[in-house]
Biopython code that builds the backbone (N, CA, C, O; Angstrom):
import numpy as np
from Bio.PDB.StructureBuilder import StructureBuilder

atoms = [
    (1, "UNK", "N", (0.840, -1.177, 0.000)),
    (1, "UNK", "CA", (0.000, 0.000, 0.000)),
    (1, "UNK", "C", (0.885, 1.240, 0.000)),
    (1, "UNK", "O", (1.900, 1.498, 0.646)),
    (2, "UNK", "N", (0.107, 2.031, -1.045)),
    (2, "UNK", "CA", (0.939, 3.442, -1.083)),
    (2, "UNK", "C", (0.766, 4.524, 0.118)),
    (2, "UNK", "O", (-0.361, 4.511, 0.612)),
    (3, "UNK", "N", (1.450, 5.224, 0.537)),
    (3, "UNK", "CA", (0.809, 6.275, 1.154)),
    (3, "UNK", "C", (1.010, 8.136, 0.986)),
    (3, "UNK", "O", (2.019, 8.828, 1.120)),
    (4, "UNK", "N", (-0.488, 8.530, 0.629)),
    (4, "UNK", "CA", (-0.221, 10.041, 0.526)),
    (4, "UNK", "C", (-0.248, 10.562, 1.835)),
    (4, "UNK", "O", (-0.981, 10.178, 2.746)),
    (5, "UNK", "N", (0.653, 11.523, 1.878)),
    (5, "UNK", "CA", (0.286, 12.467, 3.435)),
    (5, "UNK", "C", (-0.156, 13.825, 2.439)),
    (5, "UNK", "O", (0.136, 13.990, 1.254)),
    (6, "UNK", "N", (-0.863, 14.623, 3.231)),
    (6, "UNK", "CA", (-1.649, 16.038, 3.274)),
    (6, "UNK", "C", (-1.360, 16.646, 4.172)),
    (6, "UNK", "O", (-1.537, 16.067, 5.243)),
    (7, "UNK", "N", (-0.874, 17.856, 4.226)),
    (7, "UNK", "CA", (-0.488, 18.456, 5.554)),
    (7, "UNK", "C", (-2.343, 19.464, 6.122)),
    (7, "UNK", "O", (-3.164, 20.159, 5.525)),
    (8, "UNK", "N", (-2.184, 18.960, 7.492)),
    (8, "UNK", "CA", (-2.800, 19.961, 7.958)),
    (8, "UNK", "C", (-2.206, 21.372, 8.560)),
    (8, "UNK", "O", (-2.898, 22.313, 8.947)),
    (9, "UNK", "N", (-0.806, 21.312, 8.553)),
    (9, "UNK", "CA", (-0.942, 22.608, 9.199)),
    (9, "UNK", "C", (-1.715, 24.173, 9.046)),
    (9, "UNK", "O", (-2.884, 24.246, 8.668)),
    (10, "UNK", "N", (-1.136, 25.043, 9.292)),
    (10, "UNK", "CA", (-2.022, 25.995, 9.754)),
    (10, "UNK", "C", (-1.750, 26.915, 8.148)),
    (10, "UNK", "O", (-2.632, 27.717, 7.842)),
    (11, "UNK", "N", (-0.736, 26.783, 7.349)),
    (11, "UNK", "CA", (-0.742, 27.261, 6.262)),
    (11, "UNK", "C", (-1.783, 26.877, 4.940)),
    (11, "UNK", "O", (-2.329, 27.685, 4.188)),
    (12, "UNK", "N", (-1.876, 25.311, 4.910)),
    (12, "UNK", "CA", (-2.438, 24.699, 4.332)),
    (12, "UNK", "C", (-3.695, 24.317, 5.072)),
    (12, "UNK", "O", (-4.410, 24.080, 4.098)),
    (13, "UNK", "N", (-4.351, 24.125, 5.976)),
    (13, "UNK", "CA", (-5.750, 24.503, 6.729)),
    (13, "UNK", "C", (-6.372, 25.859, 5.919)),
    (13, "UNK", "O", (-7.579, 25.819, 5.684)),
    (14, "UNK", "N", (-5.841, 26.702, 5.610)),
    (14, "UNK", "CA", (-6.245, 27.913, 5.466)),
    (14, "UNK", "C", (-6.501, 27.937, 3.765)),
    (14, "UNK", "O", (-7.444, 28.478, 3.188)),
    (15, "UNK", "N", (-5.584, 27.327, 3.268)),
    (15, "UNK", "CA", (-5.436, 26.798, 1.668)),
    (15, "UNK", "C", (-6.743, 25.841, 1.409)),
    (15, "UNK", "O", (-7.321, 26.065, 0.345)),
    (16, "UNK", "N", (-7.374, 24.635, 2.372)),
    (16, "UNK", "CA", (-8.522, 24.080, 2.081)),
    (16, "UNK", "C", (-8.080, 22.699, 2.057)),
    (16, "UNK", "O", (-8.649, 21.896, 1.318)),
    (17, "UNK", "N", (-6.962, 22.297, 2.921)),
    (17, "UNK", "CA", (-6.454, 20.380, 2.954)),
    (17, "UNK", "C", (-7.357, 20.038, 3.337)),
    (17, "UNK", "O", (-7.419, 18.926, 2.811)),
    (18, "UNK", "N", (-8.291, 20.150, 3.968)),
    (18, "UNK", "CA", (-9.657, 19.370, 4.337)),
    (18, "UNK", "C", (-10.636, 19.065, 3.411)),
    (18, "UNK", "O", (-11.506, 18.195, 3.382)),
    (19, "UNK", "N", (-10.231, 20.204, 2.450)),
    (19, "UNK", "CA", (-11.290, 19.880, 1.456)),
    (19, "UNK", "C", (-10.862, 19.015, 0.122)),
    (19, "UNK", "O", (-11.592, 18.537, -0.746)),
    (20, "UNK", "N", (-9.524, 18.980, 0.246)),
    (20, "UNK", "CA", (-8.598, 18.220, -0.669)),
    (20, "UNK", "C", (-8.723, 17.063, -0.233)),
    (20, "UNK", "O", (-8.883, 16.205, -1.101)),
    (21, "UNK", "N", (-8.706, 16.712, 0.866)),
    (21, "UNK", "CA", (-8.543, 15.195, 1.235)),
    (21, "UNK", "C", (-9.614, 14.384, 1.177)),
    (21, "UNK", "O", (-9.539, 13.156, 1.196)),
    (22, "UNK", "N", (-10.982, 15.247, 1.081)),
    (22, "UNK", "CA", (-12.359, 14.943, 0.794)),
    (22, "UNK", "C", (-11.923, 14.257, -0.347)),
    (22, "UNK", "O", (-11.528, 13.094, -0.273)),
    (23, "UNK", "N", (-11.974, 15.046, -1.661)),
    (23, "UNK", "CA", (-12.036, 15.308, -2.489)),
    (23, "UNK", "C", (-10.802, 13.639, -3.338)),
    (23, "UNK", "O", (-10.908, 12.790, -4.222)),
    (24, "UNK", "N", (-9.813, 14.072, -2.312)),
    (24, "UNK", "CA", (-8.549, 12.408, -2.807)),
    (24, "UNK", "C", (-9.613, 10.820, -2.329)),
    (24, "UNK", "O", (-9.936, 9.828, -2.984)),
    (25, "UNK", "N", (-9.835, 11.172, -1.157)),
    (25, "UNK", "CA", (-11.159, 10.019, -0.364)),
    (25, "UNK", "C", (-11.972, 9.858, -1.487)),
    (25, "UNK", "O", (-11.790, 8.824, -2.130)),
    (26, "UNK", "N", (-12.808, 10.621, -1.865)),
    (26, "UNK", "CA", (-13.690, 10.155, -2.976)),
    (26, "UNK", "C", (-13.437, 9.780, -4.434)),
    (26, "UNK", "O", (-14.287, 9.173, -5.085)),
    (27, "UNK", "N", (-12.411, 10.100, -4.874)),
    (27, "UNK", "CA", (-11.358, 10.189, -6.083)),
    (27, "UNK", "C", (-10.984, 8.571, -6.166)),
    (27, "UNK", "O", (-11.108, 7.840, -7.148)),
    (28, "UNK", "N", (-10.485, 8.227, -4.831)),
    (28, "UNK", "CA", (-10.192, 6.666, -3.969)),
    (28, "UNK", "C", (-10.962, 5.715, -4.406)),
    (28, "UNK", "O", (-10.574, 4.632, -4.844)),
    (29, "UNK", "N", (-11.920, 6.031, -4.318)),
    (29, "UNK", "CA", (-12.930, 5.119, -3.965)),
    (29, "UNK", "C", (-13.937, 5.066, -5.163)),
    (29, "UNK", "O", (-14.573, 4.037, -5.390)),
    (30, "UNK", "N", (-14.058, 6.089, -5.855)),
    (30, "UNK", "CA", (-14.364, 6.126, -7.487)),
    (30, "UNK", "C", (-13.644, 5.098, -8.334)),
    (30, "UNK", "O", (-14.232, 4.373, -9.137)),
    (31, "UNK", "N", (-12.338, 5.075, -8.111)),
    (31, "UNK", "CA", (-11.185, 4.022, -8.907)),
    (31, "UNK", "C", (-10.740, 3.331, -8.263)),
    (31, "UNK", "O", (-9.526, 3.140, -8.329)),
    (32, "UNK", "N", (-11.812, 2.417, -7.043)),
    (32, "UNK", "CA", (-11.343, 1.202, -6.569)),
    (32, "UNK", "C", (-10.182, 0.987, -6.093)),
    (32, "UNK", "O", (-9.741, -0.156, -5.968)),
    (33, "UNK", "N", (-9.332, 2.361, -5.664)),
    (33, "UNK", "CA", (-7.789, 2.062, -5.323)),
    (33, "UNK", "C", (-7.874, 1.832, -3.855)),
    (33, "UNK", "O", (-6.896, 2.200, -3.204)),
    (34, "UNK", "N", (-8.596, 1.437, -3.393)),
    (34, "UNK", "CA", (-8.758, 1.435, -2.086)),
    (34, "UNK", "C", (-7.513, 0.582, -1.181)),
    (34, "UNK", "O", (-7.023, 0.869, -0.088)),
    (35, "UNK", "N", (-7.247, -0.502, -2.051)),
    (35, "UNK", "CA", (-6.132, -1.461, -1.733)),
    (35, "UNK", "C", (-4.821, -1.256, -2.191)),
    (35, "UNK", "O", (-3.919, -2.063, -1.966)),
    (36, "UNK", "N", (-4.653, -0.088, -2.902)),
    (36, "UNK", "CA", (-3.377, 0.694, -2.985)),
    (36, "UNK", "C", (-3.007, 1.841, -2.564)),
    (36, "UNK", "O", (-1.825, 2.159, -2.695)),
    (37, "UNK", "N", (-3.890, 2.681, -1.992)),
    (37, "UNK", "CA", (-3.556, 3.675, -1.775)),
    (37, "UNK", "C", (-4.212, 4.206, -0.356)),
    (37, "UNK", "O", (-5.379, 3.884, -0.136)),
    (38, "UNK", "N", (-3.517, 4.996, 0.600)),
    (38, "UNK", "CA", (-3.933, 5.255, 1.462)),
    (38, "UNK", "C", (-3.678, 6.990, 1.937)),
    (38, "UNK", "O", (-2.771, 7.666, 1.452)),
    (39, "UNK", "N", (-4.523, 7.435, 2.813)),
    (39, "UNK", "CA", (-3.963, 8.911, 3.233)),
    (39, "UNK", "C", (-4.132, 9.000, 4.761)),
    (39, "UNK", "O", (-4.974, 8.480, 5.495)),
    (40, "UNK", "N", (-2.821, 10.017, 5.099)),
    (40, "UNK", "CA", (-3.013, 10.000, 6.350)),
    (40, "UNK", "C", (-2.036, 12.029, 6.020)),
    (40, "UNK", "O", (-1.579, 12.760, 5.141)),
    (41, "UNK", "N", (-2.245, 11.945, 7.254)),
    (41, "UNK", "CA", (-2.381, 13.650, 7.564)),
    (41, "UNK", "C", (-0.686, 14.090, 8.391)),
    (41, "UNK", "O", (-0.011, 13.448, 9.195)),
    (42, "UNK", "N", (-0.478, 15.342, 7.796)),
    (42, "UNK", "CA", (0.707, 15.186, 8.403)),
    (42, "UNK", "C", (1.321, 16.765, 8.423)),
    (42, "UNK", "O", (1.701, 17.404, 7.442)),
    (43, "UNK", "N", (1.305, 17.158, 9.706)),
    (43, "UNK", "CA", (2.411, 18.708, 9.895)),
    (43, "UNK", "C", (3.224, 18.960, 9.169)),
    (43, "UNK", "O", (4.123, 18.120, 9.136)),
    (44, "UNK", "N", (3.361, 20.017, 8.346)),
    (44, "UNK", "CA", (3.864, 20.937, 8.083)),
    (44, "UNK", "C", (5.071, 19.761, 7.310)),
    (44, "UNK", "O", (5.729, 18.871, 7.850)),
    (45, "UNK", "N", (5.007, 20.275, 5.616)),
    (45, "UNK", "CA", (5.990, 19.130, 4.783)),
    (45, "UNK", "C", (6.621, 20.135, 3.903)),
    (45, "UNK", "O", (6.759, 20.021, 2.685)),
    (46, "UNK", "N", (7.197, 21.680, 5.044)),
    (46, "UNK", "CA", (8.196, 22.379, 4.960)),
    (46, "UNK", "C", (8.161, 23.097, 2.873)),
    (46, "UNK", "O", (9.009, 23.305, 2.005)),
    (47, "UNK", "N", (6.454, 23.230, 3.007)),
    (47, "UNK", "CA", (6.206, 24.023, 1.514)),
    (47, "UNK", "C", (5.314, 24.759, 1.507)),
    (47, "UNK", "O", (4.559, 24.673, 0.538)),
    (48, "UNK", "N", (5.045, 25.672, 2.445)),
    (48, "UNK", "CA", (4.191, 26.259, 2.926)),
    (48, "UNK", "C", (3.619, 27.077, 1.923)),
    (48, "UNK", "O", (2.522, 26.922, 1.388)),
    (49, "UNK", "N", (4.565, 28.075, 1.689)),
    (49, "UNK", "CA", (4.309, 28.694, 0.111)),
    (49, "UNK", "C", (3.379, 28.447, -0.736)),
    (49, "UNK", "O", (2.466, 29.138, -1.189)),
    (50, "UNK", "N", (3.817, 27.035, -0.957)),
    (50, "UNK", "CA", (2.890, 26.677, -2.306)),
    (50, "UNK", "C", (1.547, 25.743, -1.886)),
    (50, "UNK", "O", (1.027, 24.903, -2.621)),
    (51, "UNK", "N", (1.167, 26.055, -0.686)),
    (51, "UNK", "CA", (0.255, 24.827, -0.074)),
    (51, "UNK", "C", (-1.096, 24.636, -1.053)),
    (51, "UNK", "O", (-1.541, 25.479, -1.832)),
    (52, "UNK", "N", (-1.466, 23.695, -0.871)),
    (52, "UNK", "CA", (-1.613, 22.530, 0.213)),
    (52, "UNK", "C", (-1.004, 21.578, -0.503)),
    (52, "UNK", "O", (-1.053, 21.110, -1.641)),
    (53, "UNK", "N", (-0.147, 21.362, 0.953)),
    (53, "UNK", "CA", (1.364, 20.696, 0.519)),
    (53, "UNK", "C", (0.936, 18.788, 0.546)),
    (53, "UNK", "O", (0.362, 18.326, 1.532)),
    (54, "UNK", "N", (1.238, 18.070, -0.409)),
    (54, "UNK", "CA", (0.572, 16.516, -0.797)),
    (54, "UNK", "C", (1.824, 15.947, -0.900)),
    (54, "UNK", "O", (2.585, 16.518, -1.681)),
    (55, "UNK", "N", (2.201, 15.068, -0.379)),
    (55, "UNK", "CA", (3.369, 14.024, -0.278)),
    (55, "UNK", "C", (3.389, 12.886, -0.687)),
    (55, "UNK", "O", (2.759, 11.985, -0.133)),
    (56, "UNK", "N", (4.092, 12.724, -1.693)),
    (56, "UNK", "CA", (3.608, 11.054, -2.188)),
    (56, "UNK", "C", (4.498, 10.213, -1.637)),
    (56, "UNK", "O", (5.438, 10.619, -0.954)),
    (57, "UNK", "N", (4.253, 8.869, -1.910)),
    (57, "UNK", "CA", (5.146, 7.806, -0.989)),
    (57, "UNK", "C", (6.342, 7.683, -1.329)),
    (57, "UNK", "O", (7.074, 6.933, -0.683)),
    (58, "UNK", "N", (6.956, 8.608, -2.751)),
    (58, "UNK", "CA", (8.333, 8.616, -2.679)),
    (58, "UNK", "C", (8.851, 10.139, -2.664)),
    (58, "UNK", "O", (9.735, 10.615, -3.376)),
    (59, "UNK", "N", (8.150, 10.730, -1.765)),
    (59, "UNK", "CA", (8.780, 11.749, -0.886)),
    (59, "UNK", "C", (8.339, 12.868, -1.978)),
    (59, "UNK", "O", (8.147, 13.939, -1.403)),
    (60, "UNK", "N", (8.153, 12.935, -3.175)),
    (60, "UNK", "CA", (7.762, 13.877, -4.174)),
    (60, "UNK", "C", (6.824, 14.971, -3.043)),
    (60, "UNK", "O", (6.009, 14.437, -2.291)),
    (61, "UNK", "N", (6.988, 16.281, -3.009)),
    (61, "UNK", "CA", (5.769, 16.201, -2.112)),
    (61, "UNK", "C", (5.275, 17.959, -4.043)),
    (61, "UNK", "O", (5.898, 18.656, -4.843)),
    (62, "UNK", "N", (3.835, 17.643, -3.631)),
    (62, "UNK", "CA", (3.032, 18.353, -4.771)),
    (62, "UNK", "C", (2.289, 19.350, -4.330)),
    (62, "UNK", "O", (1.752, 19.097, -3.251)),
    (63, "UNK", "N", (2.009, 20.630, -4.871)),
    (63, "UNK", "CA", (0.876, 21.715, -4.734)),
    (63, "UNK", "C", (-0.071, 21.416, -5.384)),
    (63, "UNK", "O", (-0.102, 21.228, -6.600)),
    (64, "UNK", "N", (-1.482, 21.302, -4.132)),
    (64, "UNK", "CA", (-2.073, 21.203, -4.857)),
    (64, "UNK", "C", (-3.687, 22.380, -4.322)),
    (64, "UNK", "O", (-3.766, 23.203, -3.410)),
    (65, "UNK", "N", (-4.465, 22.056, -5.095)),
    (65, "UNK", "CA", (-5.571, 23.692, -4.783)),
    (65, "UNK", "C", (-6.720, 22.881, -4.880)),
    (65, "UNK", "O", (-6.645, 21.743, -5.343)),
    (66, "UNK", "N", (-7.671, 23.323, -4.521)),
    (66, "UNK", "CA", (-9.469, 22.694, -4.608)),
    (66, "UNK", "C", (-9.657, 22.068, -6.261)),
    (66, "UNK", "O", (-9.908, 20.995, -6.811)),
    (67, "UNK", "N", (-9.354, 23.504, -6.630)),
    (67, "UNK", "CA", (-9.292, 23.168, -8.021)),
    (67, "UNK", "C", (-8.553, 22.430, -8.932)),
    (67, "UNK", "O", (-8.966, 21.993, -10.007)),
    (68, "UNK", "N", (-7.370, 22.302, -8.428)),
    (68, "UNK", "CA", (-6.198, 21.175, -9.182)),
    (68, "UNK", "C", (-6.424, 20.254, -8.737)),
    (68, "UNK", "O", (-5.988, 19.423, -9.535)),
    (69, "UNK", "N", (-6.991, 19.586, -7.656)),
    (69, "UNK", "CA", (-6.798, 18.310, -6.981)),
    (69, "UNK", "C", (-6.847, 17.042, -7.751)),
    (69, "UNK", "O", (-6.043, 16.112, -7.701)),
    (70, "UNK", "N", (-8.296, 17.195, -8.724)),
    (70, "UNK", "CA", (-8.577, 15.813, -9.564)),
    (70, "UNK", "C", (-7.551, 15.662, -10.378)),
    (70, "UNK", "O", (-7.132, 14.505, -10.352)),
    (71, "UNK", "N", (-6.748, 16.641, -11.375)),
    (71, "UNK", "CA", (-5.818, 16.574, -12.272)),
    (71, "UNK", "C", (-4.808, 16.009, -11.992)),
    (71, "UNK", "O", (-4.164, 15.115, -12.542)),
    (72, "UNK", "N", (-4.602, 16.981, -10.451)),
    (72, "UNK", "CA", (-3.112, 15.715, -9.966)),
    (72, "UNK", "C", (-3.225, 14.839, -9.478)),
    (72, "UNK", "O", (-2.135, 14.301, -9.282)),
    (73, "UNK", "N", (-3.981, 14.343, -9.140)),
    (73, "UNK", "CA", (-4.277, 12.819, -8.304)),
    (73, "UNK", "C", (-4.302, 12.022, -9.815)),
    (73, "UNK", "O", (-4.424, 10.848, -9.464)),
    (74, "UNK", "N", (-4.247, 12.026, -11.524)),
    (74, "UNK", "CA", (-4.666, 11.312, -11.914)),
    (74, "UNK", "C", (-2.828, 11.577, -12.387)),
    (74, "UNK", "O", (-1.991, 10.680, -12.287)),
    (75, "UNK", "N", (-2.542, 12.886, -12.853)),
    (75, "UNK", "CA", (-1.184, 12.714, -13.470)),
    (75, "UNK", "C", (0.055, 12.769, -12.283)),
    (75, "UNK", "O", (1.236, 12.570, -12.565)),
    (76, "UNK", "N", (-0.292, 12.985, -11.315)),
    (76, "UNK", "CA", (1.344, 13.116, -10.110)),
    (76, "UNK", "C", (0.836, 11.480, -9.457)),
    (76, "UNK", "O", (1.854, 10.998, -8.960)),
    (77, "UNK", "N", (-0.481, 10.383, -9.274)),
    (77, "UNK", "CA", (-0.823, 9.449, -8.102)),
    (77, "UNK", "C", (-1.257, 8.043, -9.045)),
    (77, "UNK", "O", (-0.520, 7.061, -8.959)),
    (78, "UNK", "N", (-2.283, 7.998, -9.799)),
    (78, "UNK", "CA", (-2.483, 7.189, -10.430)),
    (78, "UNK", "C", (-1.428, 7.073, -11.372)),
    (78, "UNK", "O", (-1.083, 5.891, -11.400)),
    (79, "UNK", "N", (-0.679, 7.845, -12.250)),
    (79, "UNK", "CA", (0.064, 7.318, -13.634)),
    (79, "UNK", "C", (1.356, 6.848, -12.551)),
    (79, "UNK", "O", (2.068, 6.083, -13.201)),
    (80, "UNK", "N", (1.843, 6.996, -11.344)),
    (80, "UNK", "CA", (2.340, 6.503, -10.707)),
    (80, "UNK", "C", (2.378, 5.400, -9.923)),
    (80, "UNK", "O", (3.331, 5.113, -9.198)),
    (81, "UNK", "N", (1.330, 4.734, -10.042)),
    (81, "UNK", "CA", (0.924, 3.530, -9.353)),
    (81, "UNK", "C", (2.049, 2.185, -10.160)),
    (81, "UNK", "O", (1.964, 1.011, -9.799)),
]
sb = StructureBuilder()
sb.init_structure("model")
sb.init_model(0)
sb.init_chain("A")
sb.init_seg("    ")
for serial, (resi, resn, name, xyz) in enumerate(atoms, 1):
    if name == "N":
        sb.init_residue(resn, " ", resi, " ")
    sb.init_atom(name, np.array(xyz, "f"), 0.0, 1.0, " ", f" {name:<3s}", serial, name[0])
structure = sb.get_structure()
């Protein structure tokens, strides 16, 4: 199993990771990746700047926005599987 982290901190809280992680959860579970892929939540992944900061399981970590979320979950998470 893969794992994405999402930062909650207080930069990316404010950016909408809650609503991103909705958004990866249902994305999940649309394409049956349920048995590959997992998310868990994680302080501050030192990219504050460009939040909301997404970490993939080989450390890549990605910007991503409400609005970008589906795009990169299919070209930075799935073409990576």
């Amino acid at each position: 199993m893969k794992t994405i982290s999402i930062c909650i901190g207080s930069a990316c809280h404010v950016k909408g990771s809650y609503e991103v992680i909705e958004v990866l959860k249902k994305l999940i579970v649309e394409q049956s990746l349920q048995s590959e892929l997992e998310i868990t939540a994680a302080f501050c992944l030192k990219n504050c700047v460009d939040a909301v900061s997404v970490k993939r399981w080989d450390g890549k970590v990605l910007s991503v926005s409400r609005e970008n979320v589906s795009q990169i979950f299919q070209d930075e998470i799935v073409a990576y599987l």
